[in-house]
Each structure stands twice: as C-alpha cells, then as structure tokens.
N, C-alpha and C positions, 0 to 999 in steps of 0.2 A: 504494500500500500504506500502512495505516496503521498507529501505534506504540500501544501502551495502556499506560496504566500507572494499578494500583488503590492507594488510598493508605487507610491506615483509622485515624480518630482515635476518643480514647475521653475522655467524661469528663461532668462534671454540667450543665454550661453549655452549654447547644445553639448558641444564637446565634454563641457563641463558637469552638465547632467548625465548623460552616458556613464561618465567616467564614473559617477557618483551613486548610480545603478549599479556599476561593478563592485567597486568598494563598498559600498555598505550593503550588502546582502549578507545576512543571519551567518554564521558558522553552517558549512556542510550543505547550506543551501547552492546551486547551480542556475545561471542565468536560462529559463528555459525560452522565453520571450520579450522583447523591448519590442515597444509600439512609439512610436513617435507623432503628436498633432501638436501644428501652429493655431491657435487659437485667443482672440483678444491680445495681439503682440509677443507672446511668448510663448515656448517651447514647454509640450508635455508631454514626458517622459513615462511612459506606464511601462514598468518591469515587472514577469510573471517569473518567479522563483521556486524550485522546490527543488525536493529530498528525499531521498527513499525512508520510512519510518522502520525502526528494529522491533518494535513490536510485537 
C-alpha cells in the first residue's frame, strides 16, 4: 500500500518552486508528480509525493 501526500507552493520564481518541491518532500517520500499553472501573476506548483507504507 502506498502513502500520498500533495504539497502546493505559490509564487513568481519557478525555478525556485520546483527546486522547493524537491527539497522539502517528507523523508522516504518520492516526487511522483509536479503540475505547474500561471495563475493571477504567479507560479503554482502542485507536487504529488508518496511512499511505499511497511505496514
């Protein structure tokens, strides 16, 4: 079974949001999805993460 977790950054600097998607994803979490919309001037970054659960 696997765990998800969506995380959504907002702002002008794209590069800077990706990179920020990467870096702050959970421990053991893996980037499975980054979406990208311009909206109202700035950059929206929606990253789907997950990880296998040991359960």
């Amino acid at each position: 079974m696997s765990e998800r977790v969506w995380e959504v950054f907002h702002g002008e600097n794209l590069d800077r949001l990706v990179d920020r998607a990467h870096t702050e994803a959970p421990l053991e979490f893996q980037i499975e999805h980054v979406e990208v919309t311009f909206i109202h001037g700035e950059y929206v970054v929606t990253a789907i993460q997950s990880r296998e659960r040991s359960d």
